[in-house]
Backbone as CSV, one residue per row, in Angstrom:
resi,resn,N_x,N_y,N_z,CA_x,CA_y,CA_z,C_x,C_y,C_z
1,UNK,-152.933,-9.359,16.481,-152.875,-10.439,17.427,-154.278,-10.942,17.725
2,UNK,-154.339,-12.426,17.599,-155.898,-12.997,17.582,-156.090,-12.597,19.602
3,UNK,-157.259,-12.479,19.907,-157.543,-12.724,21.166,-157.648,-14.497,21.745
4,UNK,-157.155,-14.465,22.929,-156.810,-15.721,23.396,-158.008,-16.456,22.899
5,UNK,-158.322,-17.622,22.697,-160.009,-18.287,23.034,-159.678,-18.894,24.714
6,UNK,-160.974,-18.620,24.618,-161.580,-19.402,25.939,-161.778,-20.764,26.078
7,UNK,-161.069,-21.518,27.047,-161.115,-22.627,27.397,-162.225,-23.246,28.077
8,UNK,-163.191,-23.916,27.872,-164.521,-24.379,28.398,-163.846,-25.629,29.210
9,UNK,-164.040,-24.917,31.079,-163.669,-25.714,31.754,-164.751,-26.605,32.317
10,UNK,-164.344,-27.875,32.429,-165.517,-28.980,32.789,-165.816,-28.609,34.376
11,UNK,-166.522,-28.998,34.725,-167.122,-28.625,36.329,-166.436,-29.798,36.842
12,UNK,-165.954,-28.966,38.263,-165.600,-29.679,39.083,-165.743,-30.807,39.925
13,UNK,-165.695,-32.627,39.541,-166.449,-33.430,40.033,-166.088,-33.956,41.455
14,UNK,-166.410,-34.193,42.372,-165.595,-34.684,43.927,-165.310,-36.148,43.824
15,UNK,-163.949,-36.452,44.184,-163.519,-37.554,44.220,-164.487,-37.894,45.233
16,UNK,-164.015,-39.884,44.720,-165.132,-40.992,45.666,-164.209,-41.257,46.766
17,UNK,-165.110,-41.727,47.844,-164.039,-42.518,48.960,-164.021,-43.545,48.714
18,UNK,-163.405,-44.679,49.327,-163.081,-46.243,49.177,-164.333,-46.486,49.500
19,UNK,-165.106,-45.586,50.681,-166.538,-46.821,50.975,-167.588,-46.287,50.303
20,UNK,-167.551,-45.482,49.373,-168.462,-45.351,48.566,-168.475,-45.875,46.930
21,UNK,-167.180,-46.164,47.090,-166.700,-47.205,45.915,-167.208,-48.572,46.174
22,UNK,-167.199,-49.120,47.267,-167.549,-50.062,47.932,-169.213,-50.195,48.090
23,UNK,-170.298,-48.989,48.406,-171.607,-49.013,48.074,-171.922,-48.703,46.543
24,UNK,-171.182,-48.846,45.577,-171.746,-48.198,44.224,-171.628,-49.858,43.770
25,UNK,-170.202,-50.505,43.899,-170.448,-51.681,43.530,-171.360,-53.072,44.056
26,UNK,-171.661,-52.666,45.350,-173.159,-53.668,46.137,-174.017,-53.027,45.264
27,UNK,-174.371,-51.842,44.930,-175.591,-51.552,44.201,-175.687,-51.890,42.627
28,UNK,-174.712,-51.374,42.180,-174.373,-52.260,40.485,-174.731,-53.483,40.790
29,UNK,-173.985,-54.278,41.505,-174.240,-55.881,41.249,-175.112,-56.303,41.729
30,UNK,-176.598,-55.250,42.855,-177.729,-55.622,42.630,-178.439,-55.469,41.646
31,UNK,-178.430,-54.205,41.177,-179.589,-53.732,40.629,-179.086,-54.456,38.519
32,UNK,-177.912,-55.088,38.689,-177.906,-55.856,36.776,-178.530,-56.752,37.043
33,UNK,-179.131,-57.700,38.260,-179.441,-58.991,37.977,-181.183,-58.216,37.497
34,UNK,-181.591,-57.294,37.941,-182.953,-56.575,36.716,-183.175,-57.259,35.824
35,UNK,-184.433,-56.991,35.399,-184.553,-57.458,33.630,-184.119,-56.365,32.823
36,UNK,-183.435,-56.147,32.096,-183.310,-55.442,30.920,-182.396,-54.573,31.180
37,UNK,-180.848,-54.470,31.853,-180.127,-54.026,32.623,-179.357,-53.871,32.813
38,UNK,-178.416,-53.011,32.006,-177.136,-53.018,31.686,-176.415,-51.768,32.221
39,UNK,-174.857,-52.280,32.719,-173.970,-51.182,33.033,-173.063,-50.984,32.394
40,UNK,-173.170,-49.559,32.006,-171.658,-48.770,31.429,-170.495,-48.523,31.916
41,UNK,-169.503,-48.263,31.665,-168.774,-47.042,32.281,-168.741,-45.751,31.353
42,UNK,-169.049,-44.598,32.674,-169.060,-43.377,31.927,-168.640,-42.478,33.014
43,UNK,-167.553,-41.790,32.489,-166.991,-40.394,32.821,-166.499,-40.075,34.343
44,UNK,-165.986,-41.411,35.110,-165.946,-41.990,36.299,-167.321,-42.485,36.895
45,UNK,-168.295,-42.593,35.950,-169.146,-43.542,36.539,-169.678,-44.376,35.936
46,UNK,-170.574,-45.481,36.876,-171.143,-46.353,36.093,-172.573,-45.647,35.611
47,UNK,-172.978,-45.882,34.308,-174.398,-45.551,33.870,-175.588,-47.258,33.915
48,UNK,-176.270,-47.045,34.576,-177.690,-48.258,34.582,-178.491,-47.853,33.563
49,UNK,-178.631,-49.104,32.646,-179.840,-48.261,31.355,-180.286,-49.327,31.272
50,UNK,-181.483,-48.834,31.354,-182.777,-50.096,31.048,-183.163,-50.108,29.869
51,UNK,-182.355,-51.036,29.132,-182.958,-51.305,27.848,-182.032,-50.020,27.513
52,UNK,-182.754,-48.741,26.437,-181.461,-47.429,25.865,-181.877,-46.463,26.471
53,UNK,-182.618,-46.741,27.746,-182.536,-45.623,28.910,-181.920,-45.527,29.918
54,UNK,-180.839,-44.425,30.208,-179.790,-44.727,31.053,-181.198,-43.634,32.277
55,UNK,-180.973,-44.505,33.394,-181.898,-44.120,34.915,-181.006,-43.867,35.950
56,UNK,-180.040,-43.897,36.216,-179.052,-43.807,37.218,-177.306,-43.934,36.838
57,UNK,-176.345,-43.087,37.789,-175.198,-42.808,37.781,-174.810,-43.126,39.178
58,UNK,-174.055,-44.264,39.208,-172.949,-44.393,40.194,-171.556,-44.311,40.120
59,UNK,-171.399,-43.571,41.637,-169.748,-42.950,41.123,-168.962,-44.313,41.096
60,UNK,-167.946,-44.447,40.303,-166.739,-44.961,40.783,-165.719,-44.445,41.060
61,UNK,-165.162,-43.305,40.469,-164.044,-42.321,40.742,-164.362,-41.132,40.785
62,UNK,-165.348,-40.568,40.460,-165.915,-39.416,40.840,-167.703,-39.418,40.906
63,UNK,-167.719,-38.101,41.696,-169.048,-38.402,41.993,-170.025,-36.812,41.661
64,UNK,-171.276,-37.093,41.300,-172.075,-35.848,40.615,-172.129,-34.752,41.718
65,UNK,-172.879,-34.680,42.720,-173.191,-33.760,43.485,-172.135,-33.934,45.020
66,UNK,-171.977,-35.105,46.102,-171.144,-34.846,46.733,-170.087,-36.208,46.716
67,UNK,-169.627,-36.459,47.581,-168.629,-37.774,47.424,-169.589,-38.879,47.422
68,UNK,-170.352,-38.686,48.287,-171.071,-39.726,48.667,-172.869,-39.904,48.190
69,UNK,-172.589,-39.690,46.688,-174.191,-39.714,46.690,-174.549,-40.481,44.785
70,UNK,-175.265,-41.003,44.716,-175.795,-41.609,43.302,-176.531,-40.597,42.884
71,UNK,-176.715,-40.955,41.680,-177.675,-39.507,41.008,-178.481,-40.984,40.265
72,UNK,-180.176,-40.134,40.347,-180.864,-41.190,39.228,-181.835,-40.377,38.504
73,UNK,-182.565,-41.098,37.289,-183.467,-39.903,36.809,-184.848,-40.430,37.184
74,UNK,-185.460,-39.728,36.987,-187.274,-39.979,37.226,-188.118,-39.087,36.277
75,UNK,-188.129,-39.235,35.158,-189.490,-39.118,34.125,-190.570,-37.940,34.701
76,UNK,-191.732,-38.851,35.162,-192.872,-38.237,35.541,-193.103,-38.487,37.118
77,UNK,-192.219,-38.046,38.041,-192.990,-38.916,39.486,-194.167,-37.713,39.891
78,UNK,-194.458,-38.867,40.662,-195.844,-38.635,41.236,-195.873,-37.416,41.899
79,UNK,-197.161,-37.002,42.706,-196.939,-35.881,43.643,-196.293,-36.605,44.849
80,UNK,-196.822,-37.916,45.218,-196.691,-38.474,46.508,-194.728,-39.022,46.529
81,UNK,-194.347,-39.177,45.053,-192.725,-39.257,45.069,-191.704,-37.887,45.261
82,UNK,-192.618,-36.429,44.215,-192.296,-35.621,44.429,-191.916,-34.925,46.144
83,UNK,-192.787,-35.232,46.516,-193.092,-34.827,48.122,-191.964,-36.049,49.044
84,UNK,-191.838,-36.877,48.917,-190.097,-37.521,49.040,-189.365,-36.975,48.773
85,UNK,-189.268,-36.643,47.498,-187.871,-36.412,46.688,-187.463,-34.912,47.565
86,UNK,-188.079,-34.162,48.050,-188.022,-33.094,48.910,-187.494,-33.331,50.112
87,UNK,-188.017,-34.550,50.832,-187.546,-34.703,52.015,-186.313,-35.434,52.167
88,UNK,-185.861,-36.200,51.013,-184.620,-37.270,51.117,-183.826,-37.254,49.644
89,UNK,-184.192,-36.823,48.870,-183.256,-36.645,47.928,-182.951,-34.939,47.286
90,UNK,-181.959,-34.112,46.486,-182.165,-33.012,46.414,-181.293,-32.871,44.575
91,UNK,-181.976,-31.960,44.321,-181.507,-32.366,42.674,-179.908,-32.249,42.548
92,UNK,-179.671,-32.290,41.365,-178.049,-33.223,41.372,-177.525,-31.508,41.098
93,UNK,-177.739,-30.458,40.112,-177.347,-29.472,39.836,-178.636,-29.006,39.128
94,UNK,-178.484,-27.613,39.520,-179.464,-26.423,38.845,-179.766,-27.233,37.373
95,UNK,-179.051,-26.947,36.397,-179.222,-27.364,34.813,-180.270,-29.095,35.445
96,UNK,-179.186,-29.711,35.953,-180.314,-31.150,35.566,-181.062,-31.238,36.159
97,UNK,-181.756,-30.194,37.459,-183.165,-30.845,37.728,-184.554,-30.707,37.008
98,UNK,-183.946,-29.645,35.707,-185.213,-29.897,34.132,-184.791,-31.088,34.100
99,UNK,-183.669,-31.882,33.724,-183.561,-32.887,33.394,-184.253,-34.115,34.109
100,UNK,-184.630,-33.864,35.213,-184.802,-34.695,36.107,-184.433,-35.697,36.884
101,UNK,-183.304,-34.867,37.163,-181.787,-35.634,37.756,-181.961,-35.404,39.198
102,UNK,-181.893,-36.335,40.321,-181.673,-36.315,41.399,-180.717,-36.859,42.376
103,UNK,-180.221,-36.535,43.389,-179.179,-37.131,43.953,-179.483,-37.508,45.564
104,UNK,-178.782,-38.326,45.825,-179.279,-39.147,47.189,-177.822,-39.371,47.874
105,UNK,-177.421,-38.866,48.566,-176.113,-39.130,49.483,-176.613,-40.276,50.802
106,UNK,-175.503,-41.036,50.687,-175.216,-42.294,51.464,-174.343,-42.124,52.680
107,UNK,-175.107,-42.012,54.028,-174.011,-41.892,55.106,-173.742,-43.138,55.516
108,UNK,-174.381,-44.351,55.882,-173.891,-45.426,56.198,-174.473,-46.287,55.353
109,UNK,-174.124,-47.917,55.877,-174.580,-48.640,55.323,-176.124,-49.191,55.169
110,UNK,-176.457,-48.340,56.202,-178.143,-48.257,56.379,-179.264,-47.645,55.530
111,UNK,-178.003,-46.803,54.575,-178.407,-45.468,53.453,-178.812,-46.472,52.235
112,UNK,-178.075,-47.781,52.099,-178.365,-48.813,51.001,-179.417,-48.964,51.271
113,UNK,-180.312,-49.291,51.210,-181.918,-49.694,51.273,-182.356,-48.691,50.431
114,UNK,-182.168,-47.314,51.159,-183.074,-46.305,50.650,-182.829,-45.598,48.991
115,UNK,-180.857,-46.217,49.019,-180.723,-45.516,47.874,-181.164,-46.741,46.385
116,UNK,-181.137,-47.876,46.972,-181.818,-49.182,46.403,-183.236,-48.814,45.656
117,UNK,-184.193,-48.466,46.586,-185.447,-48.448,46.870,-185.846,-47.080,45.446
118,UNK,-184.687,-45.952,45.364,-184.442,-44.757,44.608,-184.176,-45.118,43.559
119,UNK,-183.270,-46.431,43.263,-182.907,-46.957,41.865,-183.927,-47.614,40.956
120,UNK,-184.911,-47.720,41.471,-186.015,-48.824,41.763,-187.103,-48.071,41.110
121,UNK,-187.253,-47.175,42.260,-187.995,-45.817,41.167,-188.124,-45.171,40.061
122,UNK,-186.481,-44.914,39.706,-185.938,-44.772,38.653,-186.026,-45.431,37.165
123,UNK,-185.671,-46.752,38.058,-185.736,-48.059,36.905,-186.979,-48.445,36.124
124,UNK,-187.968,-47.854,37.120,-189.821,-48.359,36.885,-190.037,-46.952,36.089
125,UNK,-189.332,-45.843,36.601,-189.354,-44.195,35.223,-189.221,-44.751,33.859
126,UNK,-187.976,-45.255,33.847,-187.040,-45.730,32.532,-188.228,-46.432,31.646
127,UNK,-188.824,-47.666,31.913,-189.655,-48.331,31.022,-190.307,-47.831,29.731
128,UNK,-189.885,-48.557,28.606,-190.358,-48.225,26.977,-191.308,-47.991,27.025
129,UNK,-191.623,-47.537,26.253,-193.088,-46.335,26.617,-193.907,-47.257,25.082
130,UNK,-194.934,-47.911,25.262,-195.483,-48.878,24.498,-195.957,-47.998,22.671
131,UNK,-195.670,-48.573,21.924,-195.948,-47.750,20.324,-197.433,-47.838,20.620
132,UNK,-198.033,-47.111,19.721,-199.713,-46.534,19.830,-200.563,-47.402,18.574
């Protein structure tokens, strides 16, 4: 008798609420009018890729770290972003903060600015890195 195999279960993602469905799409339909700025759909979320760098994940039906939060990436930040990213954002999961994955939860509508301002960051990470 073969031994069972093991089923590789996907991690558990937290459903979105309506009003965070509602801040993912104000932020999509700010942040495409960008230059170079395109949205996916991926895996209940939207992916932002600048140009063939995807910089950020907004939930639409599910969400990375809690219901209420975007995940974006950042490259090389600074010390002076690092030292933010401590006080207002917190990495998305163990594995991706090598990756350099971070997540920013949204309590009100007052949280848009800041999580704007995070995409922004992100988006200015993303930039093609010029041939030599």
């Amino acid at each position: 008798m073969k031994p069972a195999k093991r089923q590789r279960r996907s991690p558990s993602l937290p459903s979105v609420s309506d009003e965070m469905k509602v801040w993912s799409a104000a932020l999509v339909a700010k942040v495409s009018d960008w230059p170079q700025v395109s949205a996916r759909s991926f895996f209940g979320f939207t992916a932002l890729y600048r140009r063939d760098k995807m910089f950020a994940a907004l939930p639409r039906t599910r969400a990375a770290d809690t219901a209420n939060c975007v995940a974006f990436k950042l490259e090389s930040p600074s010390a002076a972003v690092r030292a933010r990213l401590e006080k207002t954002a917190r990495p998305w999961a163990s594995s991706m903060d090598k990756a350099r994955w971070f997540a920013f939860e949204l309590h009100s509508d007052a949280d848009l600015h800041d999580a704007l301002d995070w995409l922004g960051q992100a988006y200015r990470s993303a930039r093609s890195k010029k041939p030599r």
